[in-house]
C-alpha positions as CSV (number, residue, x, y, z in Angstrom):
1,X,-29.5,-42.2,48.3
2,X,-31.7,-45.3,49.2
3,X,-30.1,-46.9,52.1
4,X,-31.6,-50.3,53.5
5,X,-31.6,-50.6,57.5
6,X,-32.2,-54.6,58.0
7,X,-31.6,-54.5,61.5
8,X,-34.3,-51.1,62.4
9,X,-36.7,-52.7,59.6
10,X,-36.6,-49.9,57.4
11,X,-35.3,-48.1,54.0
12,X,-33.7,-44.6,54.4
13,X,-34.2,-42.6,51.1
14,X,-31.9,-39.0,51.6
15,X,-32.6,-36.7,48.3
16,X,-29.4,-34.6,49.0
17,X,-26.6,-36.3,50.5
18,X,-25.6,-33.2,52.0
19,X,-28.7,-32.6,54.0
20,X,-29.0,-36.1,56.2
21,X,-31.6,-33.9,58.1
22,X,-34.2,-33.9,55.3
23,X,-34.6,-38.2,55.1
24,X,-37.8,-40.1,54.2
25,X,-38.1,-43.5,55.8
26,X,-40.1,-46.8,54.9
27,X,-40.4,-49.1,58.1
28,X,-42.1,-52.2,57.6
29,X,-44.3,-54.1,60.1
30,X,-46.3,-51.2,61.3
31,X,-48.6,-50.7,58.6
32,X,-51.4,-52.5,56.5
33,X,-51.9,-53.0,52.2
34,X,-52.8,-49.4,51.9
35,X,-49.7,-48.2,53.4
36,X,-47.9,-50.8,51.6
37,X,-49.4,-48.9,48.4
38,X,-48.5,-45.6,49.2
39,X,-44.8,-46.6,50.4
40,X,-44.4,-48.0,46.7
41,X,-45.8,-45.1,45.0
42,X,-43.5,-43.0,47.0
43,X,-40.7,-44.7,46.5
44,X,-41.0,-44.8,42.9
45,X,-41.6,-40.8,43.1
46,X,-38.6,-40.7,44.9
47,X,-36.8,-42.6,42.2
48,X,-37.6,-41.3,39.5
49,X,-37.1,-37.4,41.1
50,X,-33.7,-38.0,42.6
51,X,-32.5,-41.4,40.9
52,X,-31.3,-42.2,37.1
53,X,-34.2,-44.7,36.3
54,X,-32.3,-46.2,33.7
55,X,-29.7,-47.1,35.6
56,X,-31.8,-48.6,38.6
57,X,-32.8,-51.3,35.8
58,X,-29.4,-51.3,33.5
59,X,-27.7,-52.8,37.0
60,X,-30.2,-55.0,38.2
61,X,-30.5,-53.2,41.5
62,X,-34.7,-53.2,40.8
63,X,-34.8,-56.9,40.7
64,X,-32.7,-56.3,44.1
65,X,-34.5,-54.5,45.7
66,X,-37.9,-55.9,44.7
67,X,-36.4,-59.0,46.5
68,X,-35.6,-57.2,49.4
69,X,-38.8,-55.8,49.3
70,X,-41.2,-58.8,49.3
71,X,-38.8,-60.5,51.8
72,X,-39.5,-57.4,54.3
73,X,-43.0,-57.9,53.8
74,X,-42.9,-61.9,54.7
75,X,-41.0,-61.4,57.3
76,X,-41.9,-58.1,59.4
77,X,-45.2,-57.2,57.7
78,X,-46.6,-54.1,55.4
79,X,-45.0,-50.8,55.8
80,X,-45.5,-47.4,56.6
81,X,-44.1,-44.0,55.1
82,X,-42.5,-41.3,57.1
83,X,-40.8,-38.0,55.9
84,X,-39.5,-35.3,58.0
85,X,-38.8,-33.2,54.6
């Protein structure tokens, strides 16, 4: 699950929806265009290990999400990756 937290600045990704304990978070405006790198390549990991990537495209949730994204960036800064799992 890839849950979007507008008000804490951040995206939740959960691999098991059972386990909330094991989450993986991308807060933005705490990190610099290195971090910002590594957040995308993680989330696209993330994707395409616990996500149906044809799907992500079929329903336009990318183009979504990419909007969300650059918006986040404009508007509180590069992110940073954190995982507890």
């Amino acid at each position: 699950m890839i849950r979007w937290r507008l008000a804490e600045h951040r995206i939740e990704l959960i691999a098991d929806i059972n386990n909330k304990d094991q989450i993986s978070t991308i807060t933005f405006g705490r990190g610099n265009q290195e971090t910002h790198r590594d957040c995308v390549l993680n989330l696209v990991a993330f994707i395409k290990a616990c996500g149906i990537k044809d799907q992500w495209k079929a329903d336009g949730i990318d183009r979504f999400n990419n909007q969300l994204w650059k918006a986040a960036i404009m508007e509180w800064g590069y992110p940073v990756w954190e995982s507890n799992s």
